[in-house]
C-alpha positions as CSV (number, residue, x, y, z in Angstrom):
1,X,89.6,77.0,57.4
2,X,90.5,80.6,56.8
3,X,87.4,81.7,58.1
4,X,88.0,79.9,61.4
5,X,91.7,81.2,61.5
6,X,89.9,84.9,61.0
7,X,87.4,84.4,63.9
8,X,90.1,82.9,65.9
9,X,92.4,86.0,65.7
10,X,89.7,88.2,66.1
11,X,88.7,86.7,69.0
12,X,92.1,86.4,70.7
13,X,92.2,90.3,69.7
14,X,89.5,91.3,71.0
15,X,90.5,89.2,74.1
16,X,93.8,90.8,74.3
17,X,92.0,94.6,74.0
18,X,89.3,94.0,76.7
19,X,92.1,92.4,78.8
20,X,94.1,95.7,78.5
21,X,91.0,98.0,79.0
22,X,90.2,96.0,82.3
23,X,93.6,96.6,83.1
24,X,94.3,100.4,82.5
25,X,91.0,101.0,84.2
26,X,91.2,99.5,87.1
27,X,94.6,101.5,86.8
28,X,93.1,104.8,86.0
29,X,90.6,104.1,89.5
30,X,93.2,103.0,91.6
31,X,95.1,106.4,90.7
32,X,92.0,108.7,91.0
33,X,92.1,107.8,94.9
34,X,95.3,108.0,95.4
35,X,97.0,111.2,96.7
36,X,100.6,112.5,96.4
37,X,100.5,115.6,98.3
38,X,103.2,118.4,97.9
39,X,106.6,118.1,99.2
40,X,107.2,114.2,98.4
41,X,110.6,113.1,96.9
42,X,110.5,112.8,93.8
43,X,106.5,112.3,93.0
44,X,106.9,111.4,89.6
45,X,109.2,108.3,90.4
46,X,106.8,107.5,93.3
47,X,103.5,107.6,90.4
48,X,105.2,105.2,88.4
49,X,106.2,102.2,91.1
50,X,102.4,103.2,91.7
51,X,101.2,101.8,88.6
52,X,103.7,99.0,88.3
53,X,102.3,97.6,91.6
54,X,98.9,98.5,90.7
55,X,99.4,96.8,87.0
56,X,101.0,93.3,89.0
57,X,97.9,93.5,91.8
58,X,95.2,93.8,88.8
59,X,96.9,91.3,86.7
60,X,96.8,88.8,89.8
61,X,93.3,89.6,90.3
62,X,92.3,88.7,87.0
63,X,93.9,85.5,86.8
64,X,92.4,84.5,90.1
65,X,89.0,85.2,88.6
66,X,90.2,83.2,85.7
67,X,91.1,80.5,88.1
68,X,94.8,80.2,86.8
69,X,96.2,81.0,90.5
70,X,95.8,83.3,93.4
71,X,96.5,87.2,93.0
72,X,98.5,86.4,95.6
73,X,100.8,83.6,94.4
74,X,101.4,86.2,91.5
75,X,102.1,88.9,93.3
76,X,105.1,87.5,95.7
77,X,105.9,85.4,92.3
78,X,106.3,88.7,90.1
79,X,108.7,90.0,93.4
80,X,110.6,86.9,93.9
81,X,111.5,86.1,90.4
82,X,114.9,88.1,90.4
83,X,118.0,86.0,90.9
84,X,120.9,87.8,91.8
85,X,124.7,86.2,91.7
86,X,127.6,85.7,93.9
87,X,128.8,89.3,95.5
88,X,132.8,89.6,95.4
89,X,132.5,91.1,98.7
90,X,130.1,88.3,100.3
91,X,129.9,84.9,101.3
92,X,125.8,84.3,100.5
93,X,124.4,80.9,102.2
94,X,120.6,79.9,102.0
95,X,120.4,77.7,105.2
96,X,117.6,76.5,108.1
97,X,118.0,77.5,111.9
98,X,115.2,74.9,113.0
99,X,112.5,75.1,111.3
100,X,113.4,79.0,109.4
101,X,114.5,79.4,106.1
102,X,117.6,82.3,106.3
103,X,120.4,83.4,104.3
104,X,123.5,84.5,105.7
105,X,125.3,87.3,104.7
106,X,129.3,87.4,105.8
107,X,132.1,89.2,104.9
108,X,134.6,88.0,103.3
109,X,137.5,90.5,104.2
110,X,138.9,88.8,107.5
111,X,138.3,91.0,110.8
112,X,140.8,91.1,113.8
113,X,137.7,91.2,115.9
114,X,134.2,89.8,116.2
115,X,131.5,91.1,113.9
116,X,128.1,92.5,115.1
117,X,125.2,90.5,113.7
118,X,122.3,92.1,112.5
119,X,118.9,89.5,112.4
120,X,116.7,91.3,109.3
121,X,113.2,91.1,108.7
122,X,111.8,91.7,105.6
123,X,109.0,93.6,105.1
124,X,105.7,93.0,102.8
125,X,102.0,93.6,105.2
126,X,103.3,89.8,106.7
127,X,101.3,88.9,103.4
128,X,104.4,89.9,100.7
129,X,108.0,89.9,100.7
130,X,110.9,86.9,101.0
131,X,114.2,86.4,101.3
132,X,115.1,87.7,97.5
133,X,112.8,90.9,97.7
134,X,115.2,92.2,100.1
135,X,118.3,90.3,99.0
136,X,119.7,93.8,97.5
137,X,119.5,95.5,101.0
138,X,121.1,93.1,103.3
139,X,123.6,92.6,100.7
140,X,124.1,96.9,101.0
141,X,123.7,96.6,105.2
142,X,126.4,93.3,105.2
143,X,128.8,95.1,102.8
144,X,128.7,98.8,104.0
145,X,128.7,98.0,108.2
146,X,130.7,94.9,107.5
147,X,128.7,93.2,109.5
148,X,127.0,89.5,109.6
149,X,123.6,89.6,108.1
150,X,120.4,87.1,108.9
151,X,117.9,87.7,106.8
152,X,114.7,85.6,107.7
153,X,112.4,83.9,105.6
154,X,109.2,83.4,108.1
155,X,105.6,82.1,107.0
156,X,103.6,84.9,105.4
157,X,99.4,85.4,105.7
158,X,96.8,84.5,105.0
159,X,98.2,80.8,104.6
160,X,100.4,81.1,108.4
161,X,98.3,83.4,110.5
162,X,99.6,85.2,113.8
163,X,101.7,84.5,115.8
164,X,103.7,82.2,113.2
165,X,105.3,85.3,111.7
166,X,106.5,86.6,115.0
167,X,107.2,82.8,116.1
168,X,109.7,82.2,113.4
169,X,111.4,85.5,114.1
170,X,112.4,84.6,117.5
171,X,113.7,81.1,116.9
172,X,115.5,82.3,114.3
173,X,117.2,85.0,117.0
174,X,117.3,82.8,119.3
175,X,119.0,80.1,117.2
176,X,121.6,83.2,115.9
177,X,122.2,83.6,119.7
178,X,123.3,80.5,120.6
179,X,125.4,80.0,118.2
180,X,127.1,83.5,117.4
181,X,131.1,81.9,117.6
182,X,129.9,79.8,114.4
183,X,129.7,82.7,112.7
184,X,132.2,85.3,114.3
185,X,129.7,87.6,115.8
186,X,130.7,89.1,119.4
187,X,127.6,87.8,121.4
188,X,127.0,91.3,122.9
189,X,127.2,92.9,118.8
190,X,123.6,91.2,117.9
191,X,120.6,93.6,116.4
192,X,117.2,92.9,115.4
193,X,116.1,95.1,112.6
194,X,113.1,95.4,110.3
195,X,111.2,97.4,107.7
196,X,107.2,98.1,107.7
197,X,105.7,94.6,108.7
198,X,109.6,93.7,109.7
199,X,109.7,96.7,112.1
200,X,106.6,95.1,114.0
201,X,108.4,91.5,113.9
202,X,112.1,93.2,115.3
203,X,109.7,95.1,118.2
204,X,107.6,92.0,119.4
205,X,111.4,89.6,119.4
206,X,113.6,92.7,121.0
207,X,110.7,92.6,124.1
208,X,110.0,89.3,124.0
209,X,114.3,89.2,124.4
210,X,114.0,92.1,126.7
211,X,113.8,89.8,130.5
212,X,115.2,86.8,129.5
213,X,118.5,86.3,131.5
214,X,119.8,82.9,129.6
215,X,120.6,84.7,126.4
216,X,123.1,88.0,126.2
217,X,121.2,91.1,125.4
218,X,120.4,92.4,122.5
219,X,122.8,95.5,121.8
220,X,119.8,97.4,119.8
221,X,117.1,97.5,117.7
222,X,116.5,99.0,114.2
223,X,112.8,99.7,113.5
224,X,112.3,101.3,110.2
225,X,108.7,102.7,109.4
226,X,107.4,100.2,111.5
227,X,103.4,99.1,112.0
228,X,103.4,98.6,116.0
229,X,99.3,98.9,116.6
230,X,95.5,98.7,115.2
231,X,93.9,99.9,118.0
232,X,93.6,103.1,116.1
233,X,93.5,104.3,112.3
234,X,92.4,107.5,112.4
235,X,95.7,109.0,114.2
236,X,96.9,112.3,112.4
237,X,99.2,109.9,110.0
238,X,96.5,107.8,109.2
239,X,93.9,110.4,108.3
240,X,96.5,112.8,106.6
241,X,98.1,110.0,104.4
242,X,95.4,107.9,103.6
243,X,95.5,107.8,100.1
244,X,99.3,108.2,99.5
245,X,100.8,105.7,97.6
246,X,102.7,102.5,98.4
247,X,101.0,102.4,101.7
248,X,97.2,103.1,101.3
249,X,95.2,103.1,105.1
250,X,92.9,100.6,104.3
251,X,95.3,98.5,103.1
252,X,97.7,99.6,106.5
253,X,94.4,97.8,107.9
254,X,94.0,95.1,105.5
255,X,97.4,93.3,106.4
256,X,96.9,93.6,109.8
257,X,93.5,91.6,109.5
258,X,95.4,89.4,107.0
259,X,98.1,88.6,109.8
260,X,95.8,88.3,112.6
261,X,92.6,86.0,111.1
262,X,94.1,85.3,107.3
263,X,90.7,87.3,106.0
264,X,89.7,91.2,106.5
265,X,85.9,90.4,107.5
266,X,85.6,93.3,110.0
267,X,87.7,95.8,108.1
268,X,84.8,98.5,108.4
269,X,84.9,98.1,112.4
270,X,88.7,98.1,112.4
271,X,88.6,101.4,110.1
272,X,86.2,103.8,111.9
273,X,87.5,102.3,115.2
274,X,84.4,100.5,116.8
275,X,86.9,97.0,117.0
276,X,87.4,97.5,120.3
277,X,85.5,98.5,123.2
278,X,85.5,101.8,124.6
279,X,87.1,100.6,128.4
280,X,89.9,99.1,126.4
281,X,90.0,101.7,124.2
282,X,90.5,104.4,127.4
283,X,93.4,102.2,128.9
284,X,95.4,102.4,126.4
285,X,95.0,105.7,125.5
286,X,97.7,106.9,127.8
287,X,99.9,105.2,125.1
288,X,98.0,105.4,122.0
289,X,96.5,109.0,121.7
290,X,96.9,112.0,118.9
291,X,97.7,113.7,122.5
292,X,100.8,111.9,122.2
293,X,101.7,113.2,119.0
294,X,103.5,117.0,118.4
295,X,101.6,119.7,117.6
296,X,103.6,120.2,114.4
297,X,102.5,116.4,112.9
298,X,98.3,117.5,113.1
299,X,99.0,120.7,111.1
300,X,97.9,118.9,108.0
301,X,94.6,118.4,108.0
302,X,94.0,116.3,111.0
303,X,91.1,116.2,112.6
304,X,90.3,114.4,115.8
305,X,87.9,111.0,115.6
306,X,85.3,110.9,117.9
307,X,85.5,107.5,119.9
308,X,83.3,104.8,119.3
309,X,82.0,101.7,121.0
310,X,82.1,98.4,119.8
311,X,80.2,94.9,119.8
312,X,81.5,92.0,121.7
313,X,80.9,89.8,118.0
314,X,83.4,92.3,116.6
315,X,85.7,92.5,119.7
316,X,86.0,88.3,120.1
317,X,87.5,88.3,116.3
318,X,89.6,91.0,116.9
319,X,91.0,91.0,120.9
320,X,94.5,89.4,119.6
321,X,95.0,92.8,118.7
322,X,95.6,93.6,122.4
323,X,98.5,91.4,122.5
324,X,102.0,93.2,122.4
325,X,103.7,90.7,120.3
326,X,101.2,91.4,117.5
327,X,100.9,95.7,118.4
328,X,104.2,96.1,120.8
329,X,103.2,99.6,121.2
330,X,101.2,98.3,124.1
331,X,103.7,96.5,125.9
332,X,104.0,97.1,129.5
333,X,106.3,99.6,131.0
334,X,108.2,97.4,133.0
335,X,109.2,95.6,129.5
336,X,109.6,99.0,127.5
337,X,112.1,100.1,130.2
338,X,114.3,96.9,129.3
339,X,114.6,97.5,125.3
340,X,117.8,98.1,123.9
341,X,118.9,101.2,122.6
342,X,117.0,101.8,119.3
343,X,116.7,103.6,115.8
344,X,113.6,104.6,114.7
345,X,113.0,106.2,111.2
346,X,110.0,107.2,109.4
347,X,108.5,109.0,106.6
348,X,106.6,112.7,107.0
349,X,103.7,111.0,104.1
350,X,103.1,107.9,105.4
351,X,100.1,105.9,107.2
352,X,102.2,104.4,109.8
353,X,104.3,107.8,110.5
354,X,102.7,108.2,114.1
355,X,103.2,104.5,115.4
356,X,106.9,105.2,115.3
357,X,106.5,108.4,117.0
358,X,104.3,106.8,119.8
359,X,106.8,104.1,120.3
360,X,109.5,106.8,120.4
361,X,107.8,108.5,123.0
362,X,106.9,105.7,124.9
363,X,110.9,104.3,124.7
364,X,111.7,107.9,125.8
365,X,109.8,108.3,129.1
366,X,110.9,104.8,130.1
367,X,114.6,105.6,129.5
368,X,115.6,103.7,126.7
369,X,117.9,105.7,124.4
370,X,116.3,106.4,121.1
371,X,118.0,107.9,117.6
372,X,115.2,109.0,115.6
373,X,115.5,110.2,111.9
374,X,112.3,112.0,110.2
375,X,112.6,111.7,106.6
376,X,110.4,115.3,105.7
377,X,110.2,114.1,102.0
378,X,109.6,110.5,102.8
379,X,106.8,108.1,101.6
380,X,106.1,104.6,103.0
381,X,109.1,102.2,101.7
382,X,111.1,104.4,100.3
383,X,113.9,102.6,101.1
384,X,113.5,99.0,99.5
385,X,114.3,100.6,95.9
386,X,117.6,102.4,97.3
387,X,119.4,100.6,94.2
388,X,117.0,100.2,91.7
389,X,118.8,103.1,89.5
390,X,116.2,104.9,87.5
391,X,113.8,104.5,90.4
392,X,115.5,104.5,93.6
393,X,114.5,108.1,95.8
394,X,117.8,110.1,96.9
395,X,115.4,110.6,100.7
396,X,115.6,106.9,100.4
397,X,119.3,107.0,100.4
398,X,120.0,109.2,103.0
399,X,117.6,107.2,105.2
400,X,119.4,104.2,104.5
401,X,122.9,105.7,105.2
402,X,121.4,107.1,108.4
403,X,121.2,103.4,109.6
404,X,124.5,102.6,109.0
């Protein structure tokens, strides 16, 4: 018996240490290609959310090999676990418009007038993030513009490809809309706003809003580092911030292939550009071009990507990707020119810098009032861990208190 005991702890140690190898190096690898150039706030903060995200993705991985559950599952399990309590300046309701999970954020100081309401999407590669990931920040938003938050809990990818996502975001502003005196919000006060994947969602609902004469209009929109195309990956931002950390450009590509088909099977084609074909590709280069971009952005290290053609095999999997409410960047002027006045914020070291520069150029020569706010020191999501003490990024604060 003490011999079985001994080979049994043994085992279960030896388990334990090859567990931890596998871990720490698929850690060290996943650090080795990644890149935090000079000049980013607070690097050493930024290296450490690194690993942590890197520790929960590897952990996930091996327990899918090990067939407990999806790396996946784990991975929105391990950011969803927090439970937060009542706020003494809140009222906090988990409810359903339709068929959309959404919690309500209100004030509960009384107001002599109405409130604006601000619809938020979270978020997350439309793969990651929920309703508690960004709990914290709608709480901060509700509080400090003492205004009516909605944040919306719509179906992630793979499970819920496009356009459920996108779907769920409008009926859920839609819903807000028409029923604003419910929750004493001035009908003419109501903003879409998002972060990352969030950004792309509040862009595709604020044009799909933009003509539509039976609902007021929407006062603005708030797109914070948003993703808003994947005709190209090899932009300036792309190629100059590929390996920094959250936000690595494959996986800027990955999620997008995740949203659109639930799988990333022409990843390759969709990185070096040959999704597409090249007529396409020259139409909407008037939009989507490094041409478009300011001299001072290409400094680093950019250098221009030769065009390539594509197959129609690829192309048929991919064409969705044409669609504005999936890449709103290519929306048509005659809906740019209708968007609200919008906020636009993004981060000098991150892959998706140079889609919100686009779209600011493109709201700009169609006459749509834009604030833009650069963050010089800023990496991709920067902002999510405004309150996370130790680790929150004083760039991410000043972003944040830019929006308000």
């Amino acid at each position: 018996m003490a011999v079985v005991c001994t080979l049994l702890v043994l085992f279960l140690a030896a388990f334990v240490a090859g567990f931890i190898l596998l871990v720490l190096g698929a850690i060290n690898f996943d650090i080795s290609n990644s890149d935090i150039p000079p000049g980013v706030n607070q690097p050493v903060k930024l290296r450490i959310i690194h690993v942590i995200l890197i520790s929960r993705a590897v952990v996930g991985k091996i327990l899918e090999k090990l067939g407990i559950c999806s790396q996946v599952s784990f991975v929105r399990y391990m950011q969803g676990r927090k439970t937060r309590g009542a706020d003494p300046k809140l009222i906090i309701k988990d409810l359903w418009f339709e068929k959309v999970p959404v919690r309500i954020y209100q004030p509960k100081a009384p107001s002599a007038n109405q409130r604006r309401g601000v619809l938020f999407f979270h978020g997350g590669g439309w793969v990651f993030g929920s309703l508690e990931t960004h709990d914290k920040l709608c709480r901060y938003m509700a509080r400090e513009s003492e205004s009516v938050v909605v944040s919306v809990g719509y179906r992630l990818a793979p499970e819920h490809k496009y356009p459920a996502a996108y779907e769920d975001c409008l009926d859920a502003t839609i819903h807000f809309m028409k029923n604003t005196e419910h929750y004493g919000v001035d009908p003419a006060s109501v903003i879409v706003c998002g972060d990352s994947a969030g950004g792309n969602l509040a862009a595709a609902v604020s044009q799909t809003l933009a003509g539509q004469s039976n609902l007021p209009r929407l006062r603005a929109q708030i797109l914070i580092y948003p993703g808003l195309q994947a005709l190209d990956f090899n932009l300036p931002s792309y190629q100059q911030n590929q390996g920094v950390p959250p936000l690595f450009r494959e996986r800027a590509a990955f999620y997008m292939l995740q949203y659109l088909n639930g799988n990333s099977c022409n990843l390759e084609e969709v990185l070096e550009g040959s999704h597409v074909p090249m007529d396409i590709k020259l139409n909407y280069r008037k939009w989507v071009s490094p041409d478009n971009i300011p001299e001072k952005f290409k400094v680093r290290g950019y250098k221009p990507h030769v065009l390539l053609d594509c197959t129609t095999d690829v192309y048929e999997t991919v064409r969705r990707f044409c669609e504005p409410n999936l890449c709103p960047l290519l929306a048509e002027d005659a809906i740019v020119r209708q968007l609200p006045e919008t906020f636009i914020l993004t981060c000098e070291f991150d892959v998706l810098r140079d889609d919100g520069l686009l779209y600011k150029k493109r709201l700009e020569d169609n006459g749509v009032q834009v604030t833009w706010y650069h963050l010089e020191d800023g990496f991709h999501g920067i902002i999510n861990p405004f309150d996370s003490s130790w680790l929150s990024f004083s760039s991410g604060k000043r972003g944040l208190d830019n929006i308000m």
